[in-house]
Phi, psi and omega in degrees: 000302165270063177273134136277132207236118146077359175323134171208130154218146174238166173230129195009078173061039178231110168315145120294292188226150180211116208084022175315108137234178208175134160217156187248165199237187203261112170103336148344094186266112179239160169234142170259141195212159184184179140277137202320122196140329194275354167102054188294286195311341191252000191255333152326287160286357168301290195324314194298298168113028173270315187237137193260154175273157180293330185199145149140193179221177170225145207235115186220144176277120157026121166055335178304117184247138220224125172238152202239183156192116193285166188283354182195173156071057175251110181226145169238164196189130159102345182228156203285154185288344174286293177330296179271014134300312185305319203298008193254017201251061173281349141299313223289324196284327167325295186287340166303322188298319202264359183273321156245024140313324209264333159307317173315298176319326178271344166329310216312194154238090194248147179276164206278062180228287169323286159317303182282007176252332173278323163289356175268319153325306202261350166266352158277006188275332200286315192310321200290294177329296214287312152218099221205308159090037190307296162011290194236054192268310204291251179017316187268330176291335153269017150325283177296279196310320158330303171306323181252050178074348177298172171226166178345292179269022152324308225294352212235358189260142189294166206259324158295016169250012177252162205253159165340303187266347158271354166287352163289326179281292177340315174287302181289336143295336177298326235251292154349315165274328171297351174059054197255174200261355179219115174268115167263124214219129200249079189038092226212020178218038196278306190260016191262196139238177194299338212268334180278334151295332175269331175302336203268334181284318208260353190281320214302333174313323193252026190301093189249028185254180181271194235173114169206109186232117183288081195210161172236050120319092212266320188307301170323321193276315184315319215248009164188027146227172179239000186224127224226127162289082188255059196325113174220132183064054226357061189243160151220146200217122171280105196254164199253124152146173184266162198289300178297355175273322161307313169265349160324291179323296187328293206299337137351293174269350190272302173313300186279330137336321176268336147322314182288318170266346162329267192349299184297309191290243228301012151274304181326287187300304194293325165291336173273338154314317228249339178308276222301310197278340163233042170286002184236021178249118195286333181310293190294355178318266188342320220267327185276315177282338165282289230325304171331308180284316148311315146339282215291330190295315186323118183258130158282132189278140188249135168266209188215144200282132219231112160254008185272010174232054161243099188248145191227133194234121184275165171304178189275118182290173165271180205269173172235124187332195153278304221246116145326256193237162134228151213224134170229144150056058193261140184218136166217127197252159168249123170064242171274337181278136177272095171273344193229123113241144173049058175277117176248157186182121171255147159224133215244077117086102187077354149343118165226104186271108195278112165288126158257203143128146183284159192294175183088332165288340153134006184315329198256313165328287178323321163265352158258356152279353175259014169252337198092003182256343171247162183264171181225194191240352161195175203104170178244154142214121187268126207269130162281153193271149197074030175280114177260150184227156189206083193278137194250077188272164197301300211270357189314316204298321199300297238285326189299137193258120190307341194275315175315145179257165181326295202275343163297315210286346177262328197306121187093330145334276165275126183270359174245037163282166145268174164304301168342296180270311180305327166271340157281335137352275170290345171283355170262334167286014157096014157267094176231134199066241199307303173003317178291358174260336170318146161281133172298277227310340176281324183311166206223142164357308184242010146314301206289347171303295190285008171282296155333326195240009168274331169333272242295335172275351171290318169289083204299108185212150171277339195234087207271089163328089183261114162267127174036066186278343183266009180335307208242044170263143152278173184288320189305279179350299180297318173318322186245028132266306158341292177284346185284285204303309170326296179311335207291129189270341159295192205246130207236122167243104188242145172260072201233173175214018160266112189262001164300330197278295187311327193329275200281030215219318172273151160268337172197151217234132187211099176290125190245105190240110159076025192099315183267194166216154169222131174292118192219106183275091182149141195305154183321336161272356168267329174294340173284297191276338153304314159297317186308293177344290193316292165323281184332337213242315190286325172272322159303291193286359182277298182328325196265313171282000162306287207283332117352294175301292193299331177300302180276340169318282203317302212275337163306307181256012146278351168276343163279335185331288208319315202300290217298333180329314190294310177306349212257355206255310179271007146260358182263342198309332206267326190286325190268000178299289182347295183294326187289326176277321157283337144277350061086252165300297200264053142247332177283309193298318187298351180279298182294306201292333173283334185296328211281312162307325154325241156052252169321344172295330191259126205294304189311351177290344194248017146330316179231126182284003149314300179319292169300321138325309177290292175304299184296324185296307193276012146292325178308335186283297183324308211296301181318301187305313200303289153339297200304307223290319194300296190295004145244009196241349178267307196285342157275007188282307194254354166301280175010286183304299169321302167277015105335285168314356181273347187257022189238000000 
């Protein structure tokens, strides 16, 4: 479907990759993986024809339609969110536009060349529609924005009303509905929440164009490629296999890399010994200059950039009461809108809380009011005593002063850090020697995320808030907050829609829907297979009020049958008389007018002409009564008909 021939691109005078080849097939669930840097993002858009390569060529088949979907800065405007989910049906609007041109045309006056080239035209447009399934297209395109959490009445709101992140779910539906043939898709569960996410797992399963995906989702990339793509050293290296199936290979190939480079650098030192110690002995000249010449041949083995002996530890919090926070009969509205009513909730001393809940439902409300940064509109909420709260808001990295460098931006938080521990600090958030010096404005996404959450460990607090923190993480980055939060002795309310990150990290769950909350005492896989149930339960009973519904529709419409039958019976009985008694007649007549021809047929009748004269008058009456009978027997015939059709 896709060769890359020879591929190379660099960044600023550093290969990403160089000599690429690669080619993707038709049907192909690749996840693409690399450590940040290596040019995931950037072999996307090469594929897209957005970034150009330094050399190769890339080779696409024919017709081949390509959705791309970048990780930010996607906007839409000016059209209703339906109206622009449709623009993405962009055969079908073709082809609808050339089936009626080529109708206009045949209005025409065209000669038969002409006419049979334009229906043979308008019958490839119908095939090309059918499938294409142009038919139920609007039906599936609100399928999909449903699916990826809008709801009904989104649907008629300008598309400037929407926040960052459903204009992403906007872009990924357009990109879905269009039916391409290949999705290149740029962390794309970034914005989602669980319910949109699992939805997004099961449409991408039956997918039947190809898949290349960049995410540090792990749950996500397992449940919907099977092949895993890997830039490592400016390389690409193919694995067969689900994303966990990968890293088994990695940590595997990685571990025998390093036995591979021990090995050399210590052939390297005995040999730069064996330099060193008889480089001025003319005996040993000969011996020293090869040795050199082994030096210079030698290709170095390169290690893979390694964060697994990086640990990040918050401080011991100070103690706290049992009880954190509690919120009674708590309600919090925007305008007319309700998100929060009549909320009870305790959180309690070493709790570790996973929010869940599709998005919009108040989950982020919810977590700054149990932070304190915003208020509600009745209710209490009560500080347990000695609770320090420490909040992580979504938006926290943008919020950060661009003029400022990393260790200013910490600086002074903790006031009994030195320069020293502050930079050992940062050096666990994945900042290390100069680095600590970069200006946040220059920093990438999930930089200003680890600046942001070197605050927060920097804020000595017991009671830690996280909204969404790994949106802009890498996988390492995340494990090693991941284990930091595990390890953490205070008390953690994380807002996420990661379930790997949550996995080893919550104990109880608190689901947010519709205003309300339900409580699920147990870690994300006892809240997973609860849910599961619960759905389960909602589809036995919709199925059973279906099979309800349908049960009486049948019964319902044999019962207008009946009616209309009756109805259809007492306006037709006198008519349908009518009719039975005139054939009736003109069968019998069609019996005698045939006897009589017989007759007229036999020669001896015109012996006698009396005789004959008597048989030709009444066959001429028959034939005539017959006639009439035929000529009223047509006209209650289609009386008839008309009121029938009025009961069909």
């Amino acid at each position: 479907m896709i060769d890359l021939s020879g591929i190379s691109l660099q960044f600023n005078g550093k290969y990403l990759f160089r000599d690429i080849n690669y080619k993707i097939n038709s049907g192909d669930k690749i996840s693409l993986v690399g450590a940040n840097g290596t040019g995931k993002s950037s072999l996307l858009k090469i594929l897209k024809g957005t970034l150009q390569p330094e050399s190769g060529k890339i080779l696409k088949e024919k017709n081949i339609s390509i959705g791309y979907l970048p990780q930010e800065n996607v906007t839409h405007e000016g059209k209703t969110l339906l109206n622009e989910a449709k623009e993405a049906l962009t055969d079908i609007i073709n082809l609808q536009k050339k089936e009626i041109e080529i109708t206009d045309r045949l209005a025409e006056n065209l000669n038969d060349v002409e006419h049979q080239d334009l229906i043979h035209q308008l019958g490839e447009v119908h095939h090309r529609l059918e499938e294409l399934d142009s038919y139920s297209a609007e039906s599936r395109v609100e399928k999909i924005l449903i699916g990826l959490g809008f709801e009904q009445d989104d649907f008629d709101k300008l598309t400037n009303e929407f926040s960052g992140g459903w204009q992403m779910r906007i872009a990924l539906a357009k990109i879905l509905i269009s039916q391409n043939d290949l999705l290149l898709l740029d962390e794309p569960t970034n914005h989602l929440d669980f319910d949109s996410l699992e939805w997004l797992i099961g449409f991408l399963k039956n997918y039947k164009g190809a898949l290349l995906i960049v995410s540090h989702d792990k749950h996500f990339i397992n449940q919907v490629t099977n092949k895993t793509l890997e830039i490592f050293l400016g390389k690409f290296n193919v694995f067969n296999g689900d994303f966990d199936a990968y890293l088994k290979f990695k940590k595997e190939r990685d571990l025998q890399l390093e036995n591979q480079f021990e090995l050399q650098q210590k052939k390297i030192k005995e040999t730069e010994r064996f330099i060193e110690r008889f480089r001025y002995k003319a005996s040993k000249a000969r011996q020293v200059q090869s040795r050199v010449k082994q030096l210079e041949k030698i290709s170095l083995i390169e290690l893979p950039e390694s964060k697994s002996d990086i640990t990040l530890r918050f401080p011991s919090p100070p103690p706290s009461g049992k009880s954190n926070i509690k919120l009674k009969s708590l309600s919090k509205s925007y305008g007319n809108k309700e998100v929060l009513k009549d909320l009870d909730l305790e959180i309690m001393r070493g709790e570790k809380i996973a929010f869940v809940g599709p998005n919009g439902a108040g989950k982020t409300t919810l977590a700054k009011i149990i932070a304190g940064v915003i208020d509600f509109n009745s209710g209490e909420r009560i500080v347990g005593y000695n609770t320090l709260i420490s909040y992580y808001a979504q938006d926290v990295a943008d919020n950060l002063e661009p003029e400022l460098d990393i260790i200013e931006t910490v600086e002074g938080i903790g006031e009994e850090k030195t320069i020293g521990q502050l930079r050992s600090l940062l050096g666990s958030f994945l900042f290390s020697g100069d680095e600590v010096f970069k200006k946040i404005g220059v920093l990438s996404g999930g930089e200003k995320s680890r600046v942001a959450l070197a605050k927060i460990l920097l804020t000595k607090a017991n009671f830690i808030i996280l909204d969404e923190p790994t949106n802009h993480l890498d996988m390492s980055s995340k494990e090693i907050l991941q284990k930091a939060l595990i390890d953490f002795d205070g008390s953690l309310v994380l807002v996420s829609h990661d379930i790997d990150f949550l996995s080893p990290i919550a104990n109880k769950v608190v689901d947010i829907r519709k205003g309300f909350i339900k409580t699920f005492e147990g870690g994300i896989d006892y809240y997973l297979g609860k849910r599961q149930e619960i759905q389960d339960i909602e589809i036995q009973k919709q199925n059973k009020k279906d099979s309800l519904a349908e049960a009486n529709s049948r019964k319902e419409q044999k019962r207008i049958e009946a009616e209309l039958r009756q109805k259809k019976y007492k306006a037709t009985k006198y008519i349908a008389r009518e009719i039975e008694e005139i054939e009736k007649n003109i069968d019998g007549l069609e019996k005698k007018q045939a006897e009589l021809e017989s007759f007229l047929a036999d020669e001896k009748l015109y012996s006698n002409p009396a005789k004959s004269k008597e048989v030709t008058l009444e066959y001429n009456k028959v034939k005539e009564n017959l006639n009439f009978k035929l000529a009223e027997w047509a006209r209650l015939s289609e009386e008839m008909q008309k009121i029938e059709d009025q009961f069909s």
